[in-house]
N, C-alpha and C positions, 0 to 999 in steps of 0.2 A: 556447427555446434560449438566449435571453438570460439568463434565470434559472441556468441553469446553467452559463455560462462567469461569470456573474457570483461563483457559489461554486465556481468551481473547485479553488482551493485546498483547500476544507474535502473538497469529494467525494472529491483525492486521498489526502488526508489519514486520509480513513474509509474509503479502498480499500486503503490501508498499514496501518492497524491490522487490518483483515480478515486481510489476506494473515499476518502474524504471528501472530495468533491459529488460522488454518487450519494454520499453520507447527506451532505449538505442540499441536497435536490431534495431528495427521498423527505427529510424535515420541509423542508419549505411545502412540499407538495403535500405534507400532510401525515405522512409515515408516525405512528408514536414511536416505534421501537429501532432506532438508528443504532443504537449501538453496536450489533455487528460490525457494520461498517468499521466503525473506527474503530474497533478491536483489531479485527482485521489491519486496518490502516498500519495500528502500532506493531504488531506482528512483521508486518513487514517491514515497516524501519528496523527494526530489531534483528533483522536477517539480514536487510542490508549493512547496517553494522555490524555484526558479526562477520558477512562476506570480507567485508572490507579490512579484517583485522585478521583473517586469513592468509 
């Protein structure tokens, strides 16, 4: 558990490139409403920046 509040920033970080890349399929594949996704996406930058200023 330590190990992982230790990289927390990076896991948020690789859960916001996920979510934009799922963003980015999801459109291609036909989806109209992606924006979750990348709400989401920004959400999570925004928590990894915050971690990170912790």
């Amino acid at each position: 558990m330590g190990t992982m509040l230790a990289n927390l920033e990076a896991l948020l970080l690789a859960l916001a490139f996920g979510s934009i890349v799922f963003g980015i399929l999801a459109r291609l594949l036909g989806v109209q409403r992606v924006w979750p996704f990348l709400l989401l996406a920004g959400a999570l930058v925004a928590l990894a920046l915050w971690a990170r200023l912790q």
